[in-house]
C-alpha positions as CSV (number, residue, x, y, z in Angstrom):
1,X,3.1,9.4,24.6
2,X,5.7,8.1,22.2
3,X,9.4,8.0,22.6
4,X,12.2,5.5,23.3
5,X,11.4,4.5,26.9
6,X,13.3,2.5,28.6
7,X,10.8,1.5,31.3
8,X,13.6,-0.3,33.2
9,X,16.3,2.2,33.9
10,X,13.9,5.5,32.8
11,X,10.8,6.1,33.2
12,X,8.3,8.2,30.7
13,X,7.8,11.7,31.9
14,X,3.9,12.4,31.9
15,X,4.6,16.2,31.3
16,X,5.5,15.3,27.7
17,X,2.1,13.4,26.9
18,X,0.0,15.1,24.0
19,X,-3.5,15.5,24.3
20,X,-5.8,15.9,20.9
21,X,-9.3,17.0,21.8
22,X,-12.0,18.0,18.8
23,X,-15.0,19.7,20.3
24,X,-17.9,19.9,17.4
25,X,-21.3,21.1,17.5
26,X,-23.5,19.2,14.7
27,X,-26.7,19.1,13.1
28,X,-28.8,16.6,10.9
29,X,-30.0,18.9,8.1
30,X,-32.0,16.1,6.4
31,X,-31.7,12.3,6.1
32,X,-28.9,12.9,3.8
33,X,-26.3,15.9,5.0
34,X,-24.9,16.0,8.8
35,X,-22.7,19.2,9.5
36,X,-20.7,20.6,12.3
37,X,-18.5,23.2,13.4
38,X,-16.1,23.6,16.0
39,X,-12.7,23.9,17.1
40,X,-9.9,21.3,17.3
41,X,-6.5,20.8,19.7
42,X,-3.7,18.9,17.6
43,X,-0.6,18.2,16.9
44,X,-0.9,16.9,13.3
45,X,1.4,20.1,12.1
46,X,4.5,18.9,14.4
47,X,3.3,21.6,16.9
48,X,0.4,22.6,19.2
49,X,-2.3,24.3,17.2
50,X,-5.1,25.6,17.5
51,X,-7.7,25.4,14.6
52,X,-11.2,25.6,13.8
53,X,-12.8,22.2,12.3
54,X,-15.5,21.7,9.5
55,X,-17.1,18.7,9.5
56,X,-20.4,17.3,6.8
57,X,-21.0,14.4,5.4
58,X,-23.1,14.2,2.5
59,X,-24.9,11.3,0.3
60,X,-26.2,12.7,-2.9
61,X,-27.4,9.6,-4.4
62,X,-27.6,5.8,-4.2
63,X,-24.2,6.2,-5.6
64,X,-22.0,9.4,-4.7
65,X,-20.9,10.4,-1.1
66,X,-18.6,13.2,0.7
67,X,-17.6,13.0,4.2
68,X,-14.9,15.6,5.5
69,X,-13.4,16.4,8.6
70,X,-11.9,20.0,7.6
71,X,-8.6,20.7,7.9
72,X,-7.6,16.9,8.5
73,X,-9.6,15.0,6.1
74,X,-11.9,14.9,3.3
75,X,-13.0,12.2,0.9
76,X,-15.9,11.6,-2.0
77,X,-17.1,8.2,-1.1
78,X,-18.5,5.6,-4.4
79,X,-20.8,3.0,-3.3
80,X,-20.8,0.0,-5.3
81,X,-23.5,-1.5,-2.9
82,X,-24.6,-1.4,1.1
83,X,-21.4,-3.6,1.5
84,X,-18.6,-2.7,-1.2
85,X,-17.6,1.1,-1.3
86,X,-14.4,3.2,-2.7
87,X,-13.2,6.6,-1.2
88,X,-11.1,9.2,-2.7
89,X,-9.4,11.9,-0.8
90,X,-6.7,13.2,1.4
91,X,-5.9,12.8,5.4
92,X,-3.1,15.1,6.9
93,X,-1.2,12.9,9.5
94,X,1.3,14.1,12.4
95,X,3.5,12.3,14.4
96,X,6.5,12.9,17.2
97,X,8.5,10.6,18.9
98,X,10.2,11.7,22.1
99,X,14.3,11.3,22.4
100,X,15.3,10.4,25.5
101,X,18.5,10.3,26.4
102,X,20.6,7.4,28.3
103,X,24.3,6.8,29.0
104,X,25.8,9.5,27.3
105,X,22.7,9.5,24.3
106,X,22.0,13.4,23.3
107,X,24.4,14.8,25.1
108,X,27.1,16.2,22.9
109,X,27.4,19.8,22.5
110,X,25.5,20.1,19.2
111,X,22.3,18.5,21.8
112,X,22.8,21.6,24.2
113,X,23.5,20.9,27.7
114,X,23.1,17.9,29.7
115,X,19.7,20.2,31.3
116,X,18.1,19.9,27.8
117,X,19.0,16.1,26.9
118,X,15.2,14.7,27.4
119,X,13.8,17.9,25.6
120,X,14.1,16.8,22.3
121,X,11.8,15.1,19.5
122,X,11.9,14.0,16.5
123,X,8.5,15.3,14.3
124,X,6.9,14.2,10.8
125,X,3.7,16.0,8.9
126,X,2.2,14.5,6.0
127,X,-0.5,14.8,3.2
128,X,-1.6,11.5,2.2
129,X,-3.8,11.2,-0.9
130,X,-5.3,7.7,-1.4
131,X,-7.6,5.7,-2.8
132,X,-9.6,2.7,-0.7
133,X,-11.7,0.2,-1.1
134,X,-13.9,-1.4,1.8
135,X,-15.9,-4.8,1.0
136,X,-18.0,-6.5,3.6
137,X,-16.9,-10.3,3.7
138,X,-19.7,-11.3,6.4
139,X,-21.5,-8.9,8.6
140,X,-19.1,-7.9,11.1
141,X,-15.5,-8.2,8.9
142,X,-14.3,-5.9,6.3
143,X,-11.5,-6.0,4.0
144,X,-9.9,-2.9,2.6
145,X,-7.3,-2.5,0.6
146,X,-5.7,1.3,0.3
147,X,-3.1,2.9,-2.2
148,X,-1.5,6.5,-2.3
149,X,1.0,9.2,-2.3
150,X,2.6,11.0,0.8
151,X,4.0,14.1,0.4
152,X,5.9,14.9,3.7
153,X,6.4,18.6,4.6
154,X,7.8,18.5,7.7
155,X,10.4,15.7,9.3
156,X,13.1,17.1,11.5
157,X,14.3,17.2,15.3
158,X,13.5,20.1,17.3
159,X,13.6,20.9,21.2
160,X,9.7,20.0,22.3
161,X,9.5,23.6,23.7
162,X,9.0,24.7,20.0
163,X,11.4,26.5,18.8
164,X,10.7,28.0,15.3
165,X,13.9,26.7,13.9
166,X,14.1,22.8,13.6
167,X,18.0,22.0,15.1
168,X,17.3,19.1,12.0
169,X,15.6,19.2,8.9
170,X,15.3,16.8,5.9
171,X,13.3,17.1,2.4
172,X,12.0,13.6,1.5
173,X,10.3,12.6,-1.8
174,X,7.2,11.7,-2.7
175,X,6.9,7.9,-1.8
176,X,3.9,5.5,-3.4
177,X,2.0,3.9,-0.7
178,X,-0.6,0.6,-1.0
179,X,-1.5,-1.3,2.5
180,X,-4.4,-4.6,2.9
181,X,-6.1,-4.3,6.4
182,X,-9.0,-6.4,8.3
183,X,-11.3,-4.4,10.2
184,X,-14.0,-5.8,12.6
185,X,-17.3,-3.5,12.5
186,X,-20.3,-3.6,14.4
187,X,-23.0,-5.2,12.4
């Protein structure tokens, strides 16, 4: 649920939650490959799909890695050693943001009528290819640093019903990314 609540004077409507649910049946082929198939529930396109999944993950060597979640992500993983790695790959990313109207908000005519003012939302899909590197700086903390393109191929408004015309479209560029991040692992 994501949208501009006001939890004071309006409160969130629970119809409008999204649920993503991946159900995958797996394997362990050997001590290196672990595969999986299965189907998938998301909204990572801007809409409600339906879609089958592919996952395996793979170590060829001492070295040289792949671990995929097909159609959302995939990567070819570089181990430096057990506790310094680099990943190269893709992740598709979705996001929606309910519009909520309040005190005349989304309700000129161009939003529809007043019946249709909480129906709207505004959606973004996105490829991001990147490059990361995880290092281990004690057992349980890791730094990673992460740079990369986005190519965004959808980001408009559109009534959440789904309409097959966005009421708002835009064409963005193609922006360089780089982020630093902390993340606490189980040792």
């Amino acid at each position: 649920m994501n949208g501009n609540y006001n939890f004071g004077s309006i409160s969130p409507e629970l119809d409008k939650t999204k649920l993503s649910i991946a159900a995958l049946y797996g394997w362990k082929t050997d001590d290196y490959t672990n595969v999986a198939i299965g189907m998938s529930r998301t909204y990572r396109g801007g809409r409600l799909l339906y879609i089958p999944a592919f996952m395996m993950n793979k170590t060829f060597n001492s070295k040289w890695g792949l671990e995929m979640l097909l159609p959302a992500r995939a990567a070819v993983r570089r181990n430096f050693s057990p506790k310094s790695f680099m990943m190269f790959g893709y992740e598709l990313e979705g996001q929606s943001y309910h519009l909520q109207g309040e005190d005349g908000a989304f309700t000129s005519p161009s939003f529809g009528s007043n019946d249709m003012n909480n129906e709207w939302e505004l959606r973004k899909s996105e490829i991001r290819a990147r490059v990361s590197w995880d290092k281990s700086i004690t057992d349980f903390i890791w730094f990673n640093v992460q740079a990369g393109a986005v190519v965004t191929y959808r980001m408009d408004i559109d009534q959440m019903a789904g309409s097959s015309d966005a009421w708002l479209s835009n064409s963005l560029g193609i922006p360089f990314y780089f982020r630093f991040g902390i993340q606490l692992v189980s040792p």
